[in-house]
VOMARVEX-492941 format. One record per residue (C-alpha): chain; x, y, z. Coordinates in steps of 0.5 Angstrom, whole numbers. Example, Ala and Ser with C-alpha at 12.3 -4.5 7.8 and 13.67 -1.06 7.14 Angstrom:
   chain      xx      yy      zz
       A      25      -9      16
       A      27      -2      14
END
This chain:
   chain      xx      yy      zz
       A      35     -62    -101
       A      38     -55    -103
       A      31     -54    -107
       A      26     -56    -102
       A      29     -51     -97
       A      29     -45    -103
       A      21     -47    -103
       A      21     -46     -95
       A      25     -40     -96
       A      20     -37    -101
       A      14     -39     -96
       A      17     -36     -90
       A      18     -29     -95
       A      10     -30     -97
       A       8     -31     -91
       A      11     -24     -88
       A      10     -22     -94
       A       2     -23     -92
       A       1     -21     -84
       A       7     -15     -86
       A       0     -10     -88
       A      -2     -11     -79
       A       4     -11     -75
       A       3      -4     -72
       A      -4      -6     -71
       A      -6      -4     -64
       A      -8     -10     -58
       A     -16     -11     -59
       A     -21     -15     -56
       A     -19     -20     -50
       A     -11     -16     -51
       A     -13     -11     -47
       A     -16     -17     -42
       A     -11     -22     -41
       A      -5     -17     -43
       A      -5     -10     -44
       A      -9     -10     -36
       A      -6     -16     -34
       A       0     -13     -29
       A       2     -20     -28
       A       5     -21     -34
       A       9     -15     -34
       A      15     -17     -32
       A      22     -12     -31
       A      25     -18     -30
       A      25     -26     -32
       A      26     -29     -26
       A      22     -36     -22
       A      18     -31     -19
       A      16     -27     -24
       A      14     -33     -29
       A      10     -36     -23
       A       6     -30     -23
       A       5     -29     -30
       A       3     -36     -32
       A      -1     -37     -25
       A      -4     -30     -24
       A      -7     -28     -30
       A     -14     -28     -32
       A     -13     -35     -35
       A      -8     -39     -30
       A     -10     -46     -34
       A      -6     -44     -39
       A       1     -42     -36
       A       6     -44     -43
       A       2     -38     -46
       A       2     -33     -40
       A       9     -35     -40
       A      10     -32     -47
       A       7     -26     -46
       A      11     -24     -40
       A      17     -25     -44
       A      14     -21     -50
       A      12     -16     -45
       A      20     -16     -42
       A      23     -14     -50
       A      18     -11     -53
       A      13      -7     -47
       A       7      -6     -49
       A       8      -5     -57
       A       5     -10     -60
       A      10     -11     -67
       A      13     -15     -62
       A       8     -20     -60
       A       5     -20     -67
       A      12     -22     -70
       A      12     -27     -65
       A       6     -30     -68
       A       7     -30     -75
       A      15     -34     -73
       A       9     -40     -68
       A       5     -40     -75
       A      11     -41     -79
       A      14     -46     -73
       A       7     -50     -75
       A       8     -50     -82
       A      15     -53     -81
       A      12     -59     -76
       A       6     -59     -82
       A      12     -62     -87
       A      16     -66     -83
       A       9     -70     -79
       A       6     -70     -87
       A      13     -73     -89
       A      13     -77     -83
       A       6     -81     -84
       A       8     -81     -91
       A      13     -86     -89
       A       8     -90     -85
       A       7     -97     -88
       A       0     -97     -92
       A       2     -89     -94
       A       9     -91     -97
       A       6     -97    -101
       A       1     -93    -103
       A       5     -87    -106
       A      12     -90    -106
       A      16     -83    -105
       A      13     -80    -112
       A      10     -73    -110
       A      17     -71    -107
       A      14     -63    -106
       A       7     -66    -104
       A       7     -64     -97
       A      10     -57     -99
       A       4     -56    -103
       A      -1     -58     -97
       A       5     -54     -93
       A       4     -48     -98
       A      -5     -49     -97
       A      -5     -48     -90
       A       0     -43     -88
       A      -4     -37     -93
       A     -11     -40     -92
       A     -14     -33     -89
       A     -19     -36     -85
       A     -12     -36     -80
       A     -11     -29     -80
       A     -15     -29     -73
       A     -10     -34     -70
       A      -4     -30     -72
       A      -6     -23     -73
       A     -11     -23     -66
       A      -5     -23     -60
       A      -8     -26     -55
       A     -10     -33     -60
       A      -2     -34     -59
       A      -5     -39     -55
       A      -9     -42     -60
       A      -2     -42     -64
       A       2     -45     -58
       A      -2     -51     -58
       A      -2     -53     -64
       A       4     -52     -64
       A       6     -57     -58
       A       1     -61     -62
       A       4     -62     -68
       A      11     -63     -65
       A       8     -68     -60
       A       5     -72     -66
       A      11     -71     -70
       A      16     -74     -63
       A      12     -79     -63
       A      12     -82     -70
       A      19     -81     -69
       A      20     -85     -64
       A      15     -90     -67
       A      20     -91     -73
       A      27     -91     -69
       A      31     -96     -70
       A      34     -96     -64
       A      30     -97     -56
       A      35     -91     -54
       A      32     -86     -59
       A      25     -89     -59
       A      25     -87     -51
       A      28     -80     -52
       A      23     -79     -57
       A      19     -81     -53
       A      20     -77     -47
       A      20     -71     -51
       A      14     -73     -54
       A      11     -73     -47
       A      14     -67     -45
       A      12     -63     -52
       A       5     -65     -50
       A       5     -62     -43
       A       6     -55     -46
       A       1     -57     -51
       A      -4     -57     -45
       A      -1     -52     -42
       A      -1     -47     -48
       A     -10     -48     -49
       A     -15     -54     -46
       A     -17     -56     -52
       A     -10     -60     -53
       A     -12     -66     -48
       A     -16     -70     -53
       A      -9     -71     -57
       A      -7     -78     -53
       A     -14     -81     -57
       A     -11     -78     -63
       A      -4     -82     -63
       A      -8     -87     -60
       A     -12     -88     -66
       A      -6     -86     -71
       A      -2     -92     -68
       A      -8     -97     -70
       A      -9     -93     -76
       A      -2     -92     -79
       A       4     -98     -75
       A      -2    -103     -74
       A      -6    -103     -80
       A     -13    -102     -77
       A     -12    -110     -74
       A     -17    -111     -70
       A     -15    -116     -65
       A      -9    -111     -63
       A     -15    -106     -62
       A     -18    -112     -57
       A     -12    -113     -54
       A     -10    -107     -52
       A     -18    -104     -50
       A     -14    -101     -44
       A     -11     -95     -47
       A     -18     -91     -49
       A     -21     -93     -43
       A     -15     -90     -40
       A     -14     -84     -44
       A     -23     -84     -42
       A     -21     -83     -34
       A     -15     -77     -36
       A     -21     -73     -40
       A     -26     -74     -34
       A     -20     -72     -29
       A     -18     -66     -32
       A     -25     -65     -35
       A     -26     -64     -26
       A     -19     -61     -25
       A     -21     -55     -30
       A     -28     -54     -28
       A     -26     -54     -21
       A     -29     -61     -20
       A     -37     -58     -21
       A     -37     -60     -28
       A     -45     -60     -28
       A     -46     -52     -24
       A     -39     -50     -27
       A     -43     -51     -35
       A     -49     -49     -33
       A     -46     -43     -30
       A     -43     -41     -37
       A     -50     -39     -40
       A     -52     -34     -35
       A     -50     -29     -39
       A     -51     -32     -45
       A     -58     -31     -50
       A     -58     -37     -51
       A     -59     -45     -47
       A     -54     -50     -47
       A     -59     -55     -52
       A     -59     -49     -57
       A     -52     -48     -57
       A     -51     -56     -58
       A     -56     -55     -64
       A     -53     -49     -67
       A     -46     -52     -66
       A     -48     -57     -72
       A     -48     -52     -77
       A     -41     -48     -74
       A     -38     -54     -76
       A     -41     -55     -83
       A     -40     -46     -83
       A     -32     -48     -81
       A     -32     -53     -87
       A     -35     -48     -92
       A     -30     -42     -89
       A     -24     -46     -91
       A     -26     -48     -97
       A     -27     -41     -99
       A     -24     -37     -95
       A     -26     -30     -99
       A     -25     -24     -94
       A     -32     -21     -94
       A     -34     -28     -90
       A     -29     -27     -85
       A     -31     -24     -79
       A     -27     -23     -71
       A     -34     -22     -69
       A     -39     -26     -73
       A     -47     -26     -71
       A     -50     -33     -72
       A     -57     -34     -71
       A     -59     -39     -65
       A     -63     -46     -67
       A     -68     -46     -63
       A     -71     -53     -65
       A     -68     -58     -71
       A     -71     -55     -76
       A     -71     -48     -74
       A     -68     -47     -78
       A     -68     -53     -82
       A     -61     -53     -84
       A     -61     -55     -76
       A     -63     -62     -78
       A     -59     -62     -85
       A     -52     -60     -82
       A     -52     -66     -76
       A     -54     -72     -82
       A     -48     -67     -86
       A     -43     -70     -79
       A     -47     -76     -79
       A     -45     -77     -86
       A     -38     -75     -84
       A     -37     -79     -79
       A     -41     -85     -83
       A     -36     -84     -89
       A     -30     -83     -84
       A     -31     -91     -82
       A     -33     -94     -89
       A     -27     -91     -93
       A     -22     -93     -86
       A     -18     -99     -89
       A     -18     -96     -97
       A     -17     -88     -96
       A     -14     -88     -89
       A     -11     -82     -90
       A     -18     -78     -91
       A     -21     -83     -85
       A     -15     -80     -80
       A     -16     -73     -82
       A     -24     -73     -81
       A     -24     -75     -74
       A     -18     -70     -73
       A     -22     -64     -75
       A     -29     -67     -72
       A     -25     -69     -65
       A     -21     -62     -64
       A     -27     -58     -66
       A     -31     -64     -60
       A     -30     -59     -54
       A     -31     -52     -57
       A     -37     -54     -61
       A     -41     -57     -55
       A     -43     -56     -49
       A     -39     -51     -46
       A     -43     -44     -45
       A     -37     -41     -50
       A     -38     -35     -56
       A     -42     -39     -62
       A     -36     -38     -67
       A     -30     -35     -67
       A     -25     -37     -73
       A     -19     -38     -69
       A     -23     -45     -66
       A     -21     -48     -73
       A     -13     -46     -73
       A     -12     -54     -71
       A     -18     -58     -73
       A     -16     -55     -80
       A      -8     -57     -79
       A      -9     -65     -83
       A     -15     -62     -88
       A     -10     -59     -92
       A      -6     -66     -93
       A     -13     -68     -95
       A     -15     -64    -101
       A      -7     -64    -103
       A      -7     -71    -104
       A     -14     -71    -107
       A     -11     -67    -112
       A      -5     -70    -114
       A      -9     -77    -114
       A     -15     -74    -118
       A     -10     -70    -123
       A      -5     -74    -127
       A      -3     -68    -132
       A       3     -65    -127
       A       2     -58    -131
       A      -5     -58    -130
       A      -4     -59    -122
       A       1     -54    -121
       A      -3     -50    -124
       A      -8     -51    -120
       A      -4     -50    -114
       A      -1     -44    -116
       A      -8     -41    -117
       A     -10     -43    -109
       A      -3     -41    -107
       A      -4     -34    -110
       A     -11     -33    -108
       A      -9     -34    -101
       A      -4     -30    -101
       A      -9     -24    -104
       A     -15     -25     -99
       A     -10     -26     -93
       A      -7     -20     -96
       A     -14     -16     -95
       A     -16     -19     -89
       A      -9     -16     -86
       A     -11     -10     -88
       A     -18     -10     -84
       A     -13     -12     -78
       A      -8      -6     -79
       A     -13      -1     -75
       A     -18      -1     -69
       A     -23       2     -74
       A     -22      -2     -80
       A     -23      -7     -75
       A     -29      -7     -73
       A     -32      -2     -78
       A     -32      -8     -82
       A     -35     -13     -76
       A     -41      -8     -76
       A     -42      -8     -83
       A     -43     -16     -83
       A     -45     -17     -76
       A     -50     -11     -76
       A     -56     -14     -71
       A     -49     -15     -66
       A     -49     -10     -61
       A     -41     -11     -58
       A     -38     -10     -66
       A     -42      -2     -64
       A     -39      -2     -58
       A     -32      -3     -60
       A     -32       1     -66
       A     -35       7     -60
       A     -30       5     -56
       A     -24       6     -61
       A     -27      13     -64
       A     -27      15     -57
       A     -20      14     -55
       A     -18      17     -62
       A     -23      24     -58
       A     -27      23     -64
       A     -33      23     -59
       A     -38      24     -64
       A     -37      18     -68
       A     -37      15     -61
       A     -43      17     -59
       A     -47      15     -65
       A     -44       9     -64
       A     -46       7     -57
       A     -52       9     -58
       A     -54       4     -63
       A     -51      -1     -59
       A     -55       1     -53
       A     -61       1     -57
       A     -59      -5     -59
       A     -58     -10     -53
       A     -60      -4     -46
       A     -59     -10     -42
       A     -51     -10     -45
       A     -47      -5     -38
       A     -42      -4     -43
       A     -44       1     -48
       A     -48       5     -43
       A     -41       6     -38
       A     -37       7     -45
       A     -43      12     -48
       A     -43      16     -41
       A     -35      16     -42
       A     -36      19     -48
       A     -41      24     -47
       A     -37      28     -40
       A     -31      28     -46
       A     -35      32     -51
       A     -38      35     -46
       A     -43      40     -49
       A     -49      43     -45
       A     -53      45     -50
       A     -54      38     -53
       A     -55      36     -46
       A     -49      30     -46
       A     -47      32     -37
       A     -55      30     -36
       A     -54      23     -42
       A     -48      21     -39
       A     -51      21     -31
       A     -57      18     -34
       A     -53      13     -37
       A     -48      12     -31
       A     -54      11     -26
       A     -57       6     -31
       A     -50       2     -31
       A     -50       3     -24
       A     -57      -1     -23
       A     -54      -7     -27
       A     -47      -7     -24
       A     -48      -6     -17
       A     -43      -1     -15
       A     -37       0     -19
       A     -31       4     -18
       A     -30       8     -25
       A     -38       8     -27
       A     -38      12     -19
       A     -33      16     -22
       A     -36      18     -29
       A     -43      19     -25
       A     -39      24     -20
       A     -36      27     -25
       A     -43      28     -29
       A     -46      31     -23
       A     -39      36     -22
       A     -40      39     -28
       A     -48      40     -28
       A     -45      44     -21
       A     -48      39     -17
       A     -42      38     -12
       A     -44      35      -6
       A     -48      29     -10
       A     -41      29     -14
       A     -38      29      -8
       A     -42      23      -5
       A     -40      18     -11
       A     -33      20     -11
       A     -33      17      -3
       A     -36      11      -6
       A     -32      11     -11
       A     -26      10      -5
       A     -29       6      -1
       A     -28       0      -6
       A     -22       4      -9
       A     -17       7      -4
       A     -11       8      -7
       A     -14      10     -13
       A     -10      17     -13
       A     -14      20     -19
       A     -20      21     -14
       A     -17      24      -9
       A     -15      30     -14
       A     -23      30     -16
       A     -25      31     -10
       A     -19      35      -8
       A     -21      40     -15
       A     -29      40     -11
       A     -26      42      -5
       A     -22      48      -7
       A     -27      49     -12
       A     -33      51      -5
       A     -28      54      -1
       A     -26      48       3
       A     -19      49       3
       A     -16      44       9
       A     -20      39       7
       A     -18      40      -1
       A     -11      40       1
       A     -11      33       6
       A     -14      29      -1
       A      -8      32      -6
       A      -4      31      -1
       A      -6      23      -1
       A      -6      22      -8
       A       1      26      -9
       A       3      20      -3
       A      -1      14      -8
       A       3      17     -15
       A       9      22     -13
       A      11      24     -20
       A       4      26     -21
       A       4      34     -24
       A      -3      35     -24
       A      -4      34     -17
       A       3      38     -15
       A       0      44     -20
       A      -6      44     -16
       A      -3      43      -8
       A       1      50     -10
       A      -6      54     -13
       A      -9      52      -6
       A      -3      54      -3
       A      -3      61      -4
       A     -10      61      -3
       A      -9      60       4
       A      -3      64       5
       A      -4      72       8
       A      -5      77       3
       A       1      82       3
       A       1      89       4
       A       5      92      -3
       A       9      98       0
       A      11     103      -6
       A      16     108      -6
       A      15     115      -4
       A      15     120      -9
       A      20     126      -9
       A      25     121      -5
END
């Protein structure tokens, strides 16, 4: 026993050890969306109302569990991201615990235990040990927001792991307190990410699989539990996507290049590129933002056609091996069945490697256990385990780096995604807020050329070119140019309105300023920060009265704000009469 805890004790040390290199990266991506500008989870307090907030205002209200954690992140921590990231890397380490208990726990199983009888005492260490350092996790725990990716698995796995307690109980007492702990678990695992509500087939499954023996006159005796685990899904499928579940899908891809067809068929090699990616993780084929060409056709390209016989083959392989290699069979349709609602239908991102963080949580039970299966010299096999664990930890070590900046980050996703015009722009977006607005422009701009129908880079681009603000070359005519561009596409927006004006203001054309900051109010009254530009361009044509009315209302909006205290005392003592100097008379 006491050497079963030093081997997890040393992979907790390898795993900081690993993530240690990103834990003063900054927020990117969806962070800034669902935490750094979501006031609802910054909560002063942990109060119900505040938690209630959190969990059902912010902009994913179906995952309150994880909305919760965020808020109590923020009330420690504020918005440092050390934190939060330290937070995910103890979840990590939570699943690579539940890993090795539920991997314990099935080896008890009846057809497991009479097929390895307790010999490999540290196998589920090694299939523990596999799965926690596996690079293609970094984007679950080193991207803040995937907590929630993180959440899920965990209430998964302890769900599964009550479940198989309560199952092996000696007693009904302890069966029904395992039990209820198991339901409960669940409902946070939904709570946490929509992708958690196929875990009731897989329990149903693992009954039949692991305590019923595939016996298929049980199976026919209790026909009732998939048909009701089929209602949950389409309830919850209608409570999710707000009981319009056709327009609700089909409006999904009206922001997307491609139709929900093509996704289904690019789905098929997502699936196949998940395997190959766990399987050889290397850290020049991860990517926060990978650019995957669509099939338009099964065979365009053919690997279309090729990666769904490849499932099929799976699928086929998965119920042929069922009663001879259960474990292999089971583990299959897991990864396959947890990857089914964010590679299919839904007008999702194409690929994000985070979708694989559950999927892939038995695969490393599999490939340990075909090793030690296929390996009978025990020197030879923890060789080769040495060799994945150190390999592992190096890659994920190097792909933590890339993660430790914002310009690491995207530098990298702009090399391996070059036709993809959002890695530009966030690389843009990161060079500007370092004032580098050069870089920024540059970048922009390839991402305007891009894709000119993306609204993003042109508000950003316009942004930067006011900041850099060099007549010369023209930036204050750009930036209009570009703000009225991502005016046309967005209607009327507030901060673009703000960008355009000041564009405008320092082209010294005041009144058409003037005119959009106005607009700008309308959709955002109380935003204190037009009142001093207005303020600025008041003072600045002699309309004094006025200029001090709008500095007026934004020290009214943000009492502590100085710039507009230093600006009422300049125009103050504008209006104030001039003083006749009296000196004294000489000879006095």
């Amino acid at each position: 026993m006491i050497r079963e805890c030093l081997l997890f004790l040393l992979l907790v040390v390898l795993v900081f050890h690993v993530y240690a290199k990103s834990k003063d990266g900054p927020f990117v991506f969806d962070d800034i969306h669902n935490i750094v500008e979501n006031p609802h989870i910054q909560a002063t307090r942990l109060d119900w109302q505040s938690l209630k907030r959190a969990a059902f205002e912010s902009p994913l209200p179906t995952r309150p569990i994880a909305n919760i954690s965020f808020a109590v992140n923020y009330y420690f921590n504020q918005l440092e991201p050390k934190g939060f990231r330290l937070i995910n890397v103890l979840i990590h380490l939570g699943n690579g615990l539940l890993l090795l208990l539920l991997f314990k726990a099935t080896l008890r199983t009846p057809p497991l235990k009479k097929l390895y009888g307790g010999m490999h005492r540290f196998m589920p260490y090694a299939a523990v040990a596999v799965w926690l350092v596996n690079p293609i996790h970094t984007q679950s725990v080193s991207y803040i927001v995937q907590r929630m990716n993180l959440m899920a698995a965990f209430f998964c796995l302890l769900t599964f792991l009550l479940y198989i307690y309560a199952r092996l109980a000696a007693n009904r007492r302890s069966r029904r307190f395992l039990s209820a702990g198991s339901v409960l678990a669940f409902l946070l695992a939904a709570g946490s990410k929509e992708n958690s509500i196929t875990l009731p087939f897989f329990i149903f499954l693992y009954e039949w699989y692991f305590f019923r023996d595939l016996n298929y006159q049980w199976l026919k005796k209790n026909f009732y539990w998939p048909l009701a685990i089929m209602l949950f899904w389409v309830v919850m499928a209608l409570v999710y996507l707000d009981f319009s579940p056709v327009a609700n899908i089909l409006s999904g891809y009206q922001s997307r290049d491609f139709t929900l067809a093509e996704r289904v068929m690019t789905q098929a090699r997502v699936v196949i590129f998940y395997i190959f990616l766990f399987i050889f993780p290397h850290p020049s084929r991860l990517n926060l933002d990978h650019y995957f060409p669509v099939s338009t056709s099964l065979l365009d390209p053919p690997t279309t056609l090729l990666s769904i016989l490849m499932i099929f083959a799976l699928l086929v392989t998965s119920l042929l091996c069922a009663r001879r290699e259960r474990l292999l069979s089971f583990c299959i349709l897991w990864f396959l069945g947890n990857l089914l609602i964010e590679s299919s239908v839904i007008g999702l991102e194409m690929v994000f490697e985070h979708r694989t963080y559950l999927p892939m949580v038995l695969v490393s039970m599999v490939m340990v256990t075909i090793l030690y299966r296929s390996v009978a010299n025990i020197w030879l096999r923890r060789a080769v385990l040495a060799l994945m664990m150190v390999v592992g930890t190096v890659w994920t070590h190097d792909r933590n780096i890339i993660w430790a900046e914002n310009i690491s980050l995207w530098s990298d996703s702009m090399k391996k995604s070059p036709q993809k015009a959002r890695p530009y722009v966030n690389l843009g977006i990161a060079y500007g807020g370092l004032d580098r607005f050069d870089e920024s422009i540059f970048f922009l701009d390839r991402a305007v050329k891009l894709k000119p129908d993306y609204k993003k880079p042109r508000y950003n681009l316009a942004l930067s070119l006011v900041a850099r603000g060099d007549y010369r070359r023209g930036d204050y005519s750009r930036a209009e140019r570009h703000a009225r561009e991502f005016l046309d596409q967005s209607q009327d927006d507030p901060a673009a309105l703000n960008i355009l004006a000041l564009a405008l203001a320092n082209q010294n054309r005041f009144e058409e300023a003037l005119d959009n900051y106005y607009r700008s109010l309308q959709l955002a009254p109380d935003d204190e920060y037009v009142h001093l530009y207005i303020s600025q361009i008041l003072a600045h044509t002699g309309r004094v009265p006025e200029a001090v009315k709008h500095c007026t209302e934004a020290l009214r909006l943000k009492p502590d704000y100085n710039e507009a205290r230093l600006h009422l005392q300049q125009i103050r003592r504008r209006m104030e009469p001039r003083k006749l100097r009296v000196e004294k008379p000489f000879g006095d």
